[in-house]
N, C-alpha and C positions, 0 to 999 in steps of 0.2 A: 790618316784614318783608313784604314781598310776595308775594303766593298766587294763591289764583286763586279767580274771582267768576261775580257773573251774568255776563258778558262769553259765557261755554258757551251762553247760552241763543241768544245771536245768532249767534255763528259768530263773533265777532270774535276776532283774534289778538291782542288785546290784554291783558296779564297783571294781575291788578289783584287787592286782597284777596278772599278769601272768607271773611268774617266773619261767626262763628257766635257768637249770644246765648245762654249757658246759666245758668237759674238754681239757683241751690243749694239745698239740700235742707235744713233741718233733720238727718235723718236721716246724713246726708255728712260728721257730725262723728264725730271722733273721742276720746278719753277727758280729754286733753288742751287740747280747746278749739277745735282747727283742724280743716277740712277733712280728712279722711281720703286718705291717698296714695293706695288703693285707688279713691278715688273719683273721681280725674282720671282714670281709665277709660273710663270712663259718658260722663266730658264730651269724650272724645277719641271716642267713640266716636259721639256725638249727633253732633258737627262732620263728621263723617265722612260718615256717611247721610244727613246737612243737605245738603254737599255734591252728592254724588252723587244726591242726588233734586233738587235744583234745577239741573240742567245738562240737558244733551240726555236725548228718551226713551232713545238708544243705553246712556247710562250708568244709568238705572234698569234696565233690561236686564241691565247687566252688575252689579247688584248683587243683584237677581232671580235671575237664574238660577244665579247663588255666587261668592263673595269671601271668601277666607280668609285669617285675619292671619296672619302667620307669624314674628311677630318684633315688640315694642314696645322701646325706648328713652327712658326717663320721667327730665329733671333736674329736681329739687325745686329753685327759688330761695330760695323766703320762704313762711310758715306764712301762710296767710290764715283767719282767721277769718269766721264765719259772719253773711253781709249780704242785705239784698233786692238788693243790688245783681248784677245776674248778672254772671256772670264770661265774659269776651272772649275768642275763638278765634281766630285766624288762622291760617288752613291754605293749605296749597302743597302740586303737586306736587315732593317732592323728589329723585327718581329714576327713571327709567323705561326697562323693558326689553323684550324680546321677550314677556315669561309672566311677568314680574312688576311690582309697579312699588312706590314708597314713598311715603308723607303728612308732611311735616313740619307742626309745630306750635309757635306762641308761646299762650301763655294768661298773659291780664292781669286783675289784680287791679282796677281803675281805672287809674291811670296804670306800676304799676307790673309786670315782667313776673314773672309767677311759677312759668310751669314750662316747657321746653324739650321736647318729643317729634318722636320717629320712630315709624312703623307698616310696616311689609314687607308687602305683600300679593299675591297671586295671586290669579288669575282659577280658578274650579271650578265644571265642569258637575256640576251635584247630577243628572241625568236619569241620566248614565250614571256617577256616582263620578268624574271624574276628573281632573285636572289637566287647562287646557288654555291652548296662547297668546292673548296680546289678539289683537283681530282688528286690521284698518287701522285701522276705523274709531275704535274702542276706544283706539290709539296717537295717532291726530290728537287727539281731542278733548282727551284727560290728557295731551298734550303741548303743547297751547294752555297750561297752569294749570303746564309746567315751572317751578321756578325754583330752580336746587339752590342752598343755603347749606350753610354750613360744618358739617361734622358732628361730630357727637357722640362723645367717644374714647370707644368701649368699654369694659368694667370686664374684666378678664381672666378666664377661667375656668377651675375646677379641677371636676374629678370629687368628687362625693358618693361614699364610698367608707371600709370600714372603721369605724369605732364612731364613727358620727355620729349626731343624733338623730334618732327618726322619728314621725311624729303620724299615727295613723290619721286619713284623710279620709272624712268621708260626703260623695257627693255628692246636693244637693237637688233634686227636680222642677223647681225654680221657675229652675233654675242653667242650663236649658237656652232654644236661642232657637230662631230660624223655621228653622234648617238642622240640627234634631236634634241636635244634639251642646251639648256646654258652652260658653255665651258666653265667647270672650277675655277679657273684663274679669273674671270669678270665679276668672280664677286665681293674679291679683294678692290675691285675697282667699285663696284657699286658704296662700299663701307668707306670707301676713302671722300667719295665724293657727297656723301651726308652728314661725315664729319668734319671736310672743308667748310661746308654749307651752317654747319651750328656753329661753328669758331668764327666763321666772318660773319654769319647774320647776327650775333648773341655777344659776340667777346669783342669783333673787333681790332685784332694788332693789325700792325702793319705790316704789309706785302713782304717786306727785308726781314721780320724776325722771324729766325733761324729755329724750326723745331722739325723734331726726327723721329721718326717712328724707330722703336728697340723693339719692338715682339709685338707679333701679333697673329692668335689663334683665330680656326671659325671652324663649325662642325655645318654641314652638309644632313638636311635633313628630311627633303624631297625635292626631284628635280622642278623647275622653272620652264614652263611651257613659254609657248611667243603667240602674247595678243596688245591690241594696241591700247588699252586700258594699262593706267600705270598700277606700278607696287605699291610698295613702301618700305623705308628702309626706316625704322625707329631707333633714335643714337639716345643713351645714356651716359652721365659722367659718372663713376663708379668708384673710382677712388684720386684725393686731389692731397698733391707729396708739393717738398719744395720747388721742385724742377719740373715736374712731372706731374701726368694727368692719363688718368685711364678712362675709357670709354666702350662700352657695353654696346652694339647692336643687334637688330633681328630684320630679318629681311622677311618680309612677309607681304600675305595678300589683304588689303585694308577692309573688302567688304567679305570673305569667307574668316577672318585671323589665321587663315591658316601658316605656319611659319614654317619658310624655306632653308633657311639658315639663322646659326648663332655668331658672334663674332665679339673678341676684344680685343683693344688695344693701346699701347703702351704709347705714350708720346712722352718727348723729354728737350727740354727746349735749353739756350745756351747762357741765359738768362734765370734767377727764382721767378717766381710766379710772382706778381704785384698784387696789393689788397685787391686792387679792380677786378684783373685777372680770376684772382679766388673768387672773388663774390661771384663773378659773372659765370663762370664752370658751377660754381653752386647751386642754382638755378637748377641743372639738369640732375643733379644727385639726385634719384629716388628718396621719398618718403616712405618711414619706415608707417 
């Protein structure tokens, strides 16, 4: 896949990978054995800031002075187990607008590819709060590293709504980054950890059965201040397949509603789903 490289450092209009080395963590595993889904975040996010700190000062600039995600797109390929070997990024720009623009992503295992992303991001002045367009200058350079591919189909989405389940969230000091609010990446962690919590309190399997998240979307839709009053993270089951179980959340405040984020996702397990199983995810499906 083609993206875009040092080539920004010269001026040259020539499109060519930006290839980011990230190593894995011990800690990145999951209960399972594999790399944790939460934690292709981190690596989508290191590629990111790799990025745009090795191209022109214009785009350290423009990552300085504020960049907000506003939307990630994560396809699980293949479970990769935990190696010294680091794991390969290939990033592009995928889209580019007046005030916003996108990141596609491949990430390789060694030779093999094992997860697919998008990132939406806008341009924000932190001095004054507030959304603002790229400048020119800001459009030639992420416009040199254009190269749209084929995108990613969306998962459809339903409203959280009605007797769904809901996981008080604390959020932690340590959750927050250089632009005061909650890192993007923690809230992959917040969704994962309400829908541990509905699958063991509500369904049940046991510890050993083998289920894997394939995709999973979240839009970004006000940032997450730090007080020590919990959230709430409200999980839906949204669509139940033979293998497979999708799940809907929102992250929000319990006593304003106001909603900080959306989120779904795909799980797909190595086993069909059991009568018990179905019943018990059905439980959460929204009434119509």
């Amino acid at each position: 896949m083609v993206g875009c490289g040092p080539d920004l450092l010269t001026g040259s209009t020539t499109v060519s990978p930006y290839t980011h080395s990230c190593p894995m963590r011990w800690g990145d595993m999951d209960a399972q054995g594999h790399i944790n889904n939460a934690a292709y975040l981190d690596y989508l996010q290191e590629a990111r800031v790799g990025f745009l700190l090795s191209a022109s000062p214009v785009l350290h600039q423009l990552l300085d002075s504020g960049v907000l995600v506003v939307n990630h797109q994560v396809e699980y390929l293949k479970p990769v187990a935990f190696s010294d070997r680091p794991l390969i990024v290939n990033l592009w720009v995928d889209a580019l607008g007046g005030s916003r623009f996108s990141i596609g992503y491949d990430v390789y295992d060694g030779d093999d590819l094992a997860a697919r992303a998008r990132t939406g991001l806008v341009p924000f002045a932190l001095a004054s709060n507030a959304l603002r367009r790229l400048t020119t200058e800001e459009r030639d350079l992420l416009g040199r590293a254009l190269a749209p591919a084929e995108p990613l189909r969306p998962v459809p989405k339903i409203a959280v709504r009605g007797d769904h389940h809901r996981y008080p969230l604390t959020v932690r000091w340590s959750d927050f980054d250089s632009y005061g609010h909650v890192n993007n990446v923690k809230y992959y962690d917040y969704v994962q950890e309400a829908r541990i919590s509905l699958v063991s309190s509500t369904v049940g399997w046991e510890p050993e059965a083998v289920w894997m998240v394939v995709r999973q979307d979240l839009e970004y839709l006000k940032p997450i201040d730090f007080r020590t009053q919990p959230y709430e993270v409200g999980t839906a089951v949204s669509a139940i397949g033979n293998r497979s179980f999708t799940v809907a959340a929102e992250v929000s405040d319990p006593e304003s509603s106001t909603v900080f984020a959306t989120a779904r996702t795909v799980v797909v397990g190595e086993s069909p789903l059991t009568d018990d199983q179905r019943a018990a995810l059905g439980r959460w499906v929204p009434r119509v």
